[in-house]
KEKEVO-825248 format. One line per 3 residues: their letters; for each residue x, y, z of C-alpha. Coordinates in pm, 1 decimal. Layout:
N
A) X/Y/Z | ...
//
This chain:
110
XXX) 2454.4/5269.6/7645.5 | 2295.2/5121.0/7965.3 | 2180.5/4789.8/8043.6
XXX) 1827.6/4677.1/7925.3 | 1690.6/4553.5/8264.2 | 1554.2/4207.5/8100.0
XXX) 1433.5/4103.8/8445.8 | 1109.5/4315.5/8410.3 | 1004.1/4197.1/8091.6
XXX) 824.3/3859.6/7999.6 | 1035.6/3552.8/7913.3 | 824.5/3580.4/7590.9
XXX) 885.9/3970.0/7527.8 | 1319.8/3860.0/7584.5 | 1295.6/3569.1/7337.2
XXX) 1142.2/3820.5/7077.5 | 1404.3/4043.6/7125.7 | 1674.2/3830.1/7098.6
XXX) 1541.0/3655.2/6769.1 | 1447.8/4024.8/6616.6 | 1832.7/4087.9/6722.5
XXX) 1942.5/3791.1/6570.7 | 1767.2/3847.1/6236.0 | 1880.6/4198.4/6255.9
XXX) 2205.2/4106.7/6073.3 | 2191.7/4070.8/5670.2 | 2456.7/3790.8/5706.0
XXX) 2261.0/3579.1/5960.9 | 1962.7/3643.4/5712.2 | 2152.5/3505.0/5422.5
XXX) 2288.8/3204.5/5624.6 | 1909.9/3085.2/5726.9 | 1822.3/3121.2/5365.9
XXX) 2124.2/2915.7/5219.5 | 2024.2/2665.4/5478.5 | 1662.1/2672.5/5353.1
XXX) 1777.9/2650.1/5027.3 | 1962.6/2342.4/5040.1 | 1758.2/2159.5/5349.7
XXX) 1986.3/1965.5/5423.8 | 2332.2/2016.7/5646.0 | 2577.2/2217.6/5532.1
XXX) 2962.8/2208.0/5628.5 | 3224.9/2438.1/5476.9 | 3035.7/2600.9/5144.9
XXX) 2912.5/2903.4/5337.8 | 3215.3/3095.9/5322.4 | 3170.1/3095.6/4928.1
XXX) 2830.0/3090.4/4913.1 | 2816.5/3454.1/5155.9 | 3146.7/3573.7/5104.5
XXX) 3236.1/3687.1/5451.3 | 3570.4/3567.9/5586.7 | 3557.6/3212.1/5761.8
XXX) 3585.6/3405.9/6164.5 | 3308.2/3601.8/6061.7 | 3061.7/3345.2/5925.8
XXX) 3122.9/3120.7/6259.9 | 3059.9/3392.1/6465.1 | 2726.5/3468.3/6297.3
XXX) 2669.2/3073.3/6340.1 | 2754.4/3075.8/6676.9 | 2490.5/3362.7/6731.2
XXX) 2200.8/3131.3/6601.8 | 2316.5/2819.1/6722.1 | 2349.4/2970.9/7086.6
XXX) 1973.4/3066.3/7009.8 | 1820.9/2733.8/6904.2 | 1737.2/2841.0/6559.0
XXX) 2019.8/2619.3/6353.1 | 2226.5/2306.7/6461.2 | 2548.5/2151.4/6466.7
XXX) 2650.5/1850.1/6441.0 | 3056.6/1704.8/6439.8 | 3152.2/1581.5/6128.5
XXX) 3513.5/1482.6/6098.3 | 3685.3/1840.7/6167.9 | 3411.3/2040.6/6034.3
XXX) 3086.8/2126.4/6204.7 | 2736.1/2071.3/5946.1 | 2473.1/2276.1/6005.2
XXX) 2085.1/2270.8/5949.8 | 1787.5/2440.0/6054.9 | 1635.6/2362.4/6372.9
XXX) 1279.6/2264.4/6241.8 | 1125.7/2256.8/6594.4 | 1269.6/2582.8/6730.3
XXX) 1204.6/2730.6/6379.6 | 823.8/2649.8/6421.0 | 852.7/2788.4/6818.8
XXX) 993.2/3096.4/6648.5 | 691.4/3140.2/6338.1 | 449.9/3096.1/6601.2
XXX) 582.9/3364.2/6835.2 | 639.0/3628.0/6557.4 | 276.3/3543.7/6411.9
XXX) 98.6/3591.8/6771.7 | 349.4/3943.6/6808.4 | 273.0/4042.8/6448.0
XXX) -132.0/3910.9/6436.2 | -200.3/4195.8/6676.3 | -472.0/4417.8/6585.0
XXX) -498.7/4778.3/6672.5 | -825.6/4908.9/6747.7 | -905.3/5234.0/6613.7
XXX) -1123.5/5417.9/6855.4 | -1037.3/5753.5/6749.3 | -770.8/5890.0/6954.6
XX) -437.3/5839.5/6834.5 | -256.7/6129.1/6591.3
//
């Protein structure tokens, strides 16, 4: 598979991408909605809430963390996470502009 040559796309158009990538994963989907859930920071409980090993939920952490969308903070030897209200409004506002396009039919598409 070759490289996507991100360098000719808009910053925008990348951040899209890597979001749409991000939410492209069923366990990253059920994280952000256990952290919805609760609204409030959670440590250790996501292993039993999701039921994915303990490597692979911190990995999937690590993939939205390393994009804004949750955060961490130290908490005696475990790590809390929350939603990242700020970058989660960023990220509504950039999918509703993307998705709020409208087509205009003038008759010569298929």
């Amino acid at each position: 598979m070759g490289l996507t040559k991100s360098e000719i796309f808009t910053e925008e158009q990348n951040k899209l991408a890597l979001v749409a990538k991000a939410f492209g994963h069923p366990a990253r989907i059920a994280i952000l909605q256990h952290l919805f859930k609760l609204n409030s920071c959670v440590c250790g409980d996501l292993v039993n809430e999701i039921g994915l090993a303990q490597p692979t939920i911190s990995q999937h952490l690590k993939e939205l963390k390393n994009l804004g969308i949750i955060k961490g903070d130290i908490s005696g030897t475990s790590v809390c996470y929350c939603i990242n209200q700020e970058e989660w409004q960023n990220i509504k506002h950039m999918f509703s502009q993307f998705l709020d396009q409208e087509l205009i039919d003038d008759g010569t598409c298929c």
